[in-house]
VOLO-347353 format. One line per field, with one value per residue (C-alpha): x, y, z; residue in three letters. Coordinates in nm, 4 decimals. Example, Ala and Ser with C-alpha at 12.3 -4.5 7.8 and 13.67 -1.06 7.14 Angstrom:
2
px = c(1.2300|1.3670)
py = c(-0.4500|-0.1060)
pz = c(0.7800|0.7140)
resn = c(Ala|Ser)
This chain:
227
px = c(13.0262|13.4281|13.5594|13.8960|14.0973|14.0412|13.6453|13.7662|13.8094|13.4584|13.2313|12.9268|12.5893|12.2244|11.9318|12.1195|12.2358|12.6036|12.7297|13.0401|12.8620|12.7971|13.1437|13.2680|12.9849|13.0449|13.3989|13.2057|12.9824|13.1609|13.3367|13.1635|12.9641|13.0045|12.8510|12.8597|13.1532|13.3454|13.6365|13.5889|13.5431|13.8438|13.7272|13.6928|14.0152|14.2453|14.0226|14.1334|14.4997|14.4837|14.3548|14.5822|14.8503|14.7710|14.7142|15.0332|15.2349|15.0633|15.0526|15.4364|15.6025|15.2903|15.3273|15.0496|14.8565|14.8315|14.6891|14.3433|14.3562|14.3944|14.0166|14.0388|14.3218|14.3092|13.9389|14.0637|14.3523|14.0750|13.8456|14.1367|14.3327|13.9461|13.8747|14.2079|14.2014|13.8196|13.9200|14.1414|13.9284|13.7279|13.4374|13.4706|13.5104|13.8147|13.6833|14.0463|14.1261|13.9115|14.0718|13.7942|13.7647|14.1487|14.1265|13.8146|14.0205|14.3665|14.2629|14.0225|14.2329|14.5361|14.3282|14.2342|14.6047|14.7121|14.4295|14.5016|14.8825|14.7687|14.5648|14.7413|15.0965|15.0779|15.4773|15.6087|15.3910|15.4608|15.7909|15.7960|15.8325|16.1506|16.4351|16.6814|17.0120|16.8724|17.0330|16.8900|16.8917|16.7082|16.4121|16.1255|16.2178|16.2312|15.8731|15.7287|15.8726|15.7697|15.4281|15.4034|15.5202|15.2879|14.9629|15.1215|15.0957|14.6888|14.7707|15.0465|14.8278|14.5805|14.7520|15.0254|14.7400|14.5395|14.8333|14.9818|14.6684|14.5387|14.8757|14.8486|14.5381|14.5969|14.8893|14.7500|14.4249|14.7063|14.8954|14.5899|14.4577|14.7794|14.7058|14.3815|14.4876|14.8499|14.6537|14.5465|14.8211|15.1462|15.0413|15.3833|15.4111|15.0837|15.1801|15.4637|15.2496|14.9998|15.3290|15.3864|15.0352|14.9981|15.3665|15.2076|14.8530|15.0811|15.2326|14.9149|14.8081|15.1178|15.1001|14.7625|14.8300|15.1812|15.0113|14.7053|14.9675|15.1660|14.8574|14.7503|15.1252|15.1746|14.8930|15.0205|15.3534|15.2117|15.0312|15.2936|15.4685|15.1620|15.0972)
py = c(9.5899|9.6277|9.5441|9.7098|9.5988|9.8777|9.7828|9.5239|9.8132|10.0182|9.9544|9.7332|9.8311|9.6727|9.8453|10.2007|10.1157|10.0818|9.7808|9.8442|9.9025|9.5453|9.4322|9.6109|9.4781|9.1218|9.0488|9.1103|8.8352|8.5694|8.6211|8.3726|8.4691|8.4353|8.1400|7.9312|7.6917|7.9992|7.8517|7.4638|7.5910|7.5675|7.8500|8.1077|7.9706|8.0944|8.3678|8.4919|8.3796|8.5842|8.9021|8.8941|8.8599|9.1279|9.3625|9.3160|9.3529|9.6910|9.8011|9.7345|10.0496|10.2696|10.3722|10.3250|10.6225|10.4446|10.1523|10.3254|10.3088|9.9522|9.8442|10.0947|10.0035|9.6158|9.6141|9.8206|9.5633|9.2728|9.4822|9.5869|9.2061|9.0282|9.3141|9.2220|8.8407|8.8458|9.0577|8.7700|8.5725|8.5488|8.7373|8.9598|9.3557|9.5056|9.8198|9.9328|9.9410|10.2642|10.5606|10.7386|10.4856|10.4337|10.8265|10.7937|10.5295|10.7132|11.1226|11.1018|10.8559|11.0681|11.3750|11.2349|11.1275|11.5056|11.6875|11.4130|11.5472|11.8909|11.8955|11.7041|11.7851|12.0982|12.2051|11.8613|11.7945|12.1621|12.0972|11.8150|12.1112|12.2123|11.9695|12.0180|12.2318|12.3612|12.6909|13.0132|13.0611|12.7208|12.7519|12.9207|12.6281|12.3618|12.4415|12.4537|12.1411|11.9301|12.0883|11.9625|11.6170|11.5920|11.6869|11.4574|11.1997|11.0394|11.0932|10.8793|10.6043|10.5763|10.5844|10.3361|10.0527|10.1708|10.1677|9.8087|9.5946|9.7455|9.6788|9.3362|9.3159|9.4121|9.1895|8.8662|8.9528|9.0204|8.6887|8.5216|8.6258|8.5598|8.1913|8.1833|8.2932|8.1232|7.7814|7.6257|7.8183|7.7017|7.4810|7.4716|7.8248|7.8216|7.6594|7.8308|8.1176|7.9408|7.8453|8.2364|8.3392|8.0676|8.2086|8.5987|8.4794|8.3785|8.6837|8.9037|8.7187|8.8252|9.1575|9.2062|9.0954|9.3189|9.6424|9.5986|9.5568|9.8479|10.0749|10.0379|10.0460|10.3300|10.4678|10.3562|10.5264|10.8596|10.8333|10.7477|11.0903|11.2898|11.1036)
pz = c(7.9291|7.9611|8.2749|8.3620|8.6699|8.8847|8.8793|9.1812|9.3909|9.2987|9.5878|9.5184|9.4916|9.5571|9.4233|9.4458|9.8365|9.8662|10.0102|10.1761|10.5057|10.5310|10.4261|10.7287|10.9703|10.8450|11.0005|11.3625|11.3135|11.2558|11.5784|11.8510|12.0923|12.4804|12.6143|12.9263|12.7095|12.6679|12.7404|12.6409|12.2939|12.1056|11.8685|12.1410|12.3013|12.0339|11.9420|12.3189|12.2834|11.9260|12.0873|12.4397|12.2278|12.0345|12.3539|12.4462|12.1357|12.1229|12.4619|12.5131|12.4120|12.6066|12.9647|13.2257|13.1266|12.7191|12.8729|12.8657|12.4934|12.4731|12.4189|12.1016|11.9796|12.0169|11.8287|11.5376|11.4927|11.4691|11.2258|10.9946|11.0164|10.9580|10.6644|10.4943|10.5118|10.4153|10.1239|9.9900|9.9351|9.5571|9.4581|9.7829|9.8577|10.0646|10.1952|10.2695|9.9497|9.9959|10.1053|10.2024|10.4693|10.5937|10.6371|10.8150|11.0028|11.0620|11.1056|11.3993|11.5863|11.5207|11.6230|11.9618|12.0658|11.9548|12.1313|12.4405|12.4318|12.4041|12.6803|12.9444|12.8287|12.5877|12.6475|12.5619|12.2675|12.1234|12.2126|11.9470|11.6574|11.7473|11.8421|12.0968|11.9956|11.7180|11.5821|11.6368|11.2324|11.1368|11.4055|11.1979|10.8829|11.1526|11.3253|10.9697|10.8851|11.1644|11.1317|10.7909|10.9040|11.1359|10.9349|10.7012|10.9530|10.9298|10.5469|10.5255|10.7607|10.5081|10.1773|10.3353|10.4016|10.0686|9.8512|9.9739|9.9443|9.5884|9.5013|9.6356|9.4565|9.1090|9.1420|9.1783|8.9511|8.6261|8.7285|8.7541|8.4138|8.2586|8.3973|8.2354|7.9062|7.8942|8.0181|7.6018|7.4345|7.6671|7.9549|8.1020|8.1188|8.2358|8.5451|8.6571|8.6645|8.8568|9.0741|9.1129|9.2097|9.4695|9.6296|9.5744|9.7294|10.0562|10.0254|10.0310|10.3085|10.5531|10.3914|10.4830|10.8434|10.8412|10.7168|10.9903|11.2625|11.1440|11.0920|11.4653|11.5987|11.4198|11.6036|11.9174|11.8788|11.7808|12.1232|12.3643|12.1930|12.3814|12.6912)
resn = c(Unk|Unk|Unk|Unk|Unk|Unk|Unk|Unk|Unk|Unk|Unk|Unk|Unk|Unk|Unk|Unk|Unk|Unk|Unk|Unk|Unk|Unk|Unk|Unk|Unk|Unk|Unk|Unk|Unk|Unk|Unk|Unk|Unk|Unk|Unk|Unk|Unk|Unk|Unk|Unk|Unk|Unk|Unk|Unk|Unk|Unk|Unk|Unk|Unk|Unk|Unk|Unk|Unk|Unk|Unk|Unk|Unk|Unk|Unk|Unk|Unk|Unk|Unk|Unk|Unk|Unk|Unk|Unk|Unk|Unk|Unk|Unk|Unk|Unk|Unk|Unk|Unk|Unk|Unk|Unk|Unk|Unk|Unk|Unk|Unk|Unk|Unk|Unk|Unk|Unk|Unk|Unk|Unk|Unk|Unk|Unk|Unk|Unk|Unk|Unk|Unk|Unk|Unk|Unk|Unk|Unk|Unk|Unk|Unk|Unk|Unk|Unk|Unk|Unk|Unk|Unk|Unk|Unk|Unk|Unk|Unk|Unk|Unk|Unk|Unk|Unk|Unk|Unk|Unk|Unk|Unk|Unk|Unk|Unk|Unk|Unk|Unk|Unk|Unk|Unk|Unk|Unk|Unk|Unk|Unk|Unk|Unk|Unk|Unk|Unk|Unk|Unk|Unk|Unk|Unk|Unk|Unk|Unk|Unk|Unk|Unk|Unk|Unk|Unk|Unk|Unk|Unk|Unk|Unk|Unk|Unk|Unk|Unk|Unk|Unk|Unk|Unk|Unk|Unk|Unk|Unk|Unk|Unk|Unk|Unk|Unk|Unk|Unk|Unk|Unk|Unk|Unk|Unk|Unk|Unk|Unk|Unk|Unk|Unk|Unk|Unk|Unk|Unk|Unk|Unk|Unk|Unk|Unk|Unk|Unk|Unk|Unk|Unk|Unk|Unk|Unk|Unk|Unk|Unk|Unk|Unk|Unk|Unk|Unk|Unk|Unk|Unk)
């Protein structure tokens, strides 16, 4: 059977039952679980440092009123920072690589914090369509413009994160196969390109923390507009 690169990305199957179910579910578990040395336990302890400081990077630019949205927001940080470190590692599956699932991600979440500004503040967030001073003349191409931009806005979310970790991905699977091959034929090149994937793997790995963080801030920002 020929494999192509893009097969990394196809979701695996077992007897006909797709897989990527449990790749999500599998971050979740190997968080601990409370116990009575909750806080003795070293684990837990930065676990709870990890995720405070998390709350508060994305709770800063949100007013009181945000601060509801914190529990949602905070757990789909973990899920999508555990998915994309998990997915580095070999002989594993990245479900957001999948954009099927960054959209399922990105358009409800970006449907709530509309429908919340509609209904608590439906001047101000219609008022977002048209900008202040505009002229008379430019009004009906402005409104369809920022309409546009903002349906645009879940499908930006999800393409953003899908795009930058296959990306990632096929990246370090050509350098590493140029490794392989380039190994008995020139060693010395060989290495430097073993050099190069090491620097690209630590790469990936702040790129897949970066584009969590921004897919969730993102998020946040898009609610503070409609609270």
């Amino acid at each position: 059977m020929i494999l192509t690169f893009f097969d990394q990305f196809s979701s695996p199957y077992l007897l006909g039952i797709p897989l990527i179910l449990l790749s999500m579910l599998l971050p979740s578990l190997l968080l601990p679980t409370p116990s009575n040395r909750w806080i003795t336990n070293r684990l837990s302890t930065l676990q709870l440092w990890t995720i405070n400081t998390i709350t508060k990077q994305l709770m800063t630019p949100l007013n009181k009123p945000g601060h509801k949205w914190a529990l949602i927001l905070t757990s789909l940080m973990t899920l999508l920072l555990m998915i994309n470190l998990l997915g580095l590692l070999p002989y594993t599956f990245t479900p957001t690589t999948q954009l099927s699932m960054n959209m399922a991600l990105a358009l409800p979440l970006w449907l709530a914090t509309l429908l919340t500004g509609l209904r608590n503040q439906p001047t101000a967030s219609l008022g977002h369509l048209l900008p202040e001073g505009t002229p008379t003349p430019l009004i009906p191409a402005l409104i369809m413009i920022e309409t546009i931009s903002l349906f645009i806005r879940p499908l930006a979310l999800g393409v953003r994160l899908t795009a930058n970790l296959t990306a990632g991905h096929l990246l370090i699977q050509l350098i590493s196969t140029a490794t392989i091959t380039l190994l008995p034929v020139m060693p010395t090149v060989s290495i430097l390109t073993a050099t190069i994937l090491l620097l690209l793997t630590v790469l990936e790995v702040a790129v897949a923390m970066i584009q969590a963080y921004v897919f969730v801030l993102l998020l946040s920002l898009y609610l503070q507009e409609n609270i």
